[in-house]
N, C-alpha and C positions, 0 to 999 in steps of 0.2 A: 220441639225443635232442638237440634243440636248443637252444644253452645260450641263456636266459633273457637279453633285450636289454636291458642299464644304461640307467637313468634319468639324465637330466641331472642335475648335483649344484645345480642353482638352480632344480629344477621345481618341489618344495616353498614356495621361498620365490617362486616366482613366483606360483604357486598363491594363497597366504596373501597378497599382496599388491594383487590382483585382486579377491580377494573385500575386503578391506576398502577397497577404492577405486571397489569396483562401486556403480551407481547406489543400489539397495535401502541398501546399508550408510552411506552417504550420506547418504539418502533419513532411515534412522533414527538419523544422528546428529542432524541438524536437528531432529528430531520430543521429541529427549534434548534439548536445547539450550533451544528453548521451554518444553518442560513446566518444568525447570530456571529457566528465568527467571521464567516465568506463576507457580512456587512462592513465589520468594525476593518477588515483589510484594506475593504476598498474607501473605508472614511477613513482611516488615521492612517493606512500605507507603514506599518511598522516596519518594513523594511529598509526604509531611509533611515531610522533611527539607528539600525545595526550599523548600517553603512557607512554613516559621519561616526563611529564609536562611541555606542550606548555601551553602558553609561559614561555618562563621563570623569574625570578625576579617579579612576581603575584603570590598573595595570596589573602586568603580570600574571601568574595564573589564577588569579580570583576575576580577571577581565574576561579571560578564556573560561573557567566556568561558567558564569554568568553569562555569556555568548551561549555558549553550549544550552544553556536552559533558556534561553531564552530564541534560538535557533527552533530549537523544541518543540516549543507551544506554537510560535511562527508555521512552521510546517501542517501541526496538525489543524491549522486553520488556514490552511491551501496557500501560505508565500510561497509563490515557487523558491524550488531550492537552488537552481542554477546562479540567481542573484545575491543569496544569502551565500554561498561556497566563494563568491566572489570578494564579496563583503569580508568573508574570514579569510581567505589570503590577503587583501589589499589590507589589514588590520594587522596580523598577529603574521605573516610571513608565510611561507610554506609548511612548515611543520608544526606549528602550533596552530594552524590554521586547518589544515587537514583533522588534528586532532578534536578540535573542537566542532570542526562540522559534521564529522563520524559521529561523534558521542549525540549532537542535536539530532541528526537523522533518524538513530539507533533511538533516541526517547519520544520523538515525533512519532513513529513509525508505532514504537507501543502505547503510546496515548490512543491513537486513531484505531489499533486492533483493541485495547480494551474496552473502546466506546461503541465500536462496532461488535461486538462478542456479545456485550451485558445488555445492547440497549437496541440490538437488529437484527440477530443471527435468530433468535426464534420468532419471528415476524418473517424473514426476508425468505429462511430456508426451504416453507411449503412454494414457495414462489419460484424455485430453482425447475422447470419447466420445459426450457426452450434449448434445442440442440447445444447452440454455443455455451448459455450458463450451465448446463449438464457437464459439458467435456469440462467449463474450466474449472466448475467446482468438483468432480473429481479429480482432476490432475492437482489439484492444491490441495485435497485430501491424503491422497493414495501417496502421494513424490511432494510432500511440502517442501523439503529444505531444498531439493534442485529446483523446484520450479521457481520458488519465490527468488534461490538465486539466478540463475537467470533471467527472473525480469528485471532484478537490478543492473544484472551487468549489462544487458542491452535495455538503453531508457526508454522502450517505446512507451511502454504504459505507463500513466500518470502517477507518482508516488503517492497520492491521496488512496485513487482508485483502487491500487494494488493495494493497499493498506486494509480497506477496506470491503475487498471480496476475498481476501486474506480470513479476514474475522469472522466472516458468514462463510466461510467453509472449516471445515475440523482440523486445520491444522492446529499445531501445538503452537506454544511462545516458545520454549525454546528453539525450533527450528527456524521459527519466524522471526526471531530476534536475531539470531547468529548468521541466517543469510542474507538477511537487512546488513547487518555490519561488516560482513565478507564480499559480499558484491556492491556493496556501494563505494566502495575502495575507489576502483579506475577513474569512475566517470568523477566523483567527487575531488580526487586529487589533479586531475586535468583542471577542472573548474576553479580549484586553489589558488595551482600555480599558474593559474591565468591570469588569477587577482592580482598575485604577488609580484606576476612581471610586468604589469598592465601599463608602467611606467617606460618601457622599452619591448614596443612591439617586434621590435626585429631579432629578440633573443632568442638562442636557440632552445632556452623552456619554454620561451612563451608558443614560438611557431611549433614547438614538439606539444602541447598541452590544445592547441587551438586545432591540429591535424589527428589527434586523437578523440573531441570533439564532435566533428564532423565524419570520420572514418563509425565511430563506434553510433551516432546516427543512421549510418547508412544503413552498417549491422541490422538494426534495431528494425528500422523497415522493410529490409529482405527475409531477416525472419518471421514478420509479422503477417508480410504477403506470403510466406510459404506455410507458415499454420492458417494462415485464413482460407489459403487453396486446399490443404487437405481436410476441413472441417467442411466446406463444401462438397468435396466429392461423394457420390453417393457409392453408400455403403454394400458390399460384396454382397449379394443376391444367393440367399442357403441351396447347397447341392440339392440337385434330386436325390429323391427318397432311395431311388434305383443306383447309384452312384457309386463305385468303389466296391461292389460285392459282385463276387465272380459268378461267373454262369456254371450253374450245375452241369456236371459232367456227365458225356452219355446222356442225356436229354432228361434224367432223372429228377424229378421236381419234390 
């Protein structure tokens, strides 16, 4: 008989290594990671904390950083941002408040694409299949930095979201970063100086920030019904074969 051919003594650990580095394994620690954060938001609600001014006994610009990083990490575990923009103008004023909610978006934003890049984009990408994921993960491929700014400027789609089909399509971080920062401008400083005048509803920032608000919602949903209606329409039917070629002349064939 033939004796039995030895296994490498690192097949085991090569084995075991493979599979927890394979896309799926990946794929479900990210999916561990969110739920884990979606939890601890809705138990500990950290956005109260930003709100009454975490931390406390901090001022000045080491409170606004600290805001800013901690804005951050807040977002890429789903606080909505609309609360938190509030939070930094009613805090730190308009301008310092603006500033620190850009900088937290701008780092939320690339937390959530690099966790969505390393830990989902080779799991999620054989999955891109279905008409809509098709058109949108091309268009975030082919046009990253307009598309991603325009979904910032008009807020339909949820900042997580966008974040994260951002990651599972090929766009780059620079593009992905600079129009996270350039289009989060409008709606984030409406939200500021919302905060900031929240003391006097009848100011003319506040009713100018509160009618911008609402106007650039509107936006948000007419575009969103007019890309939904052309992703719908069915698509041009190919000429006939016969089509666009002239008839021989003289009956000449």
């Amino acid at each position: 008989m033939l004796a039995p051919v030895p296994r490498p003594p690192g097949s085991l650990a090569v084995r075991c290594s493979r599979a927890l580095f394979s896309p799926r394994a990946r794929l479900s620690l990210l999916a561990l990671l969110l739920l884990t954060a979606a939890a601890l938001v809705v138990s500990y609600e950290p956005q109260r904390f930003l709100a009454s001014g975490w931390p406390p006994r901090t001022s000045g610009p080491g409170a606004v950083l600290l805001f800013a990083l901690a804005y951050g990490v807040c977002t890429a575990a789903f606080v909505p941002r609309p609360v938190l923009n509030l939070a930094a103008g009613a805090l730190f004023g308009s301008a310092a408040g603006l500033t620190a909610a850009v900088a937290g978006t701008v780092l939320g934003a690339g937390i959530a694409f690099t966790l969505g890049r390393f830990l989902g984009q080779d799991a999620l990408r054989p999955l891109l299949r279905g008409r809509w994921l098709t058109a949108a993960d091309g268009q975030l491929s082919r046009h990253g930095f307009r598309s991603m700014l325009a979904i910032r400027l008009f807020p339909g789609v949820p900042f997580a979201a966008a974040n994260y089909c951002a990651a599972v399509s090929r766009m780059g971080y620079l593009p992905f970063l600079l129009a996270t920062a350039l289009g989060s401008v409008p709606n984030t400083a409406a939200y500021v100086v919302a905060g900031a005048q929240a003391g006097s509803p009848a100011s003319p920032a506040f009713l100018f920030s509160a009618g911008f608000i609402v106007l650039s919602g509107v936006a948000a949903a007419v575009v969103a019904w007019r890309k939904r209606h052309g992703l719908r329409a069915p698509a041009p039917s190919p000429a006939p074969a016969g089509d666009g070629v002239p008839e021989p002349v003289g009956g000449v064939r």
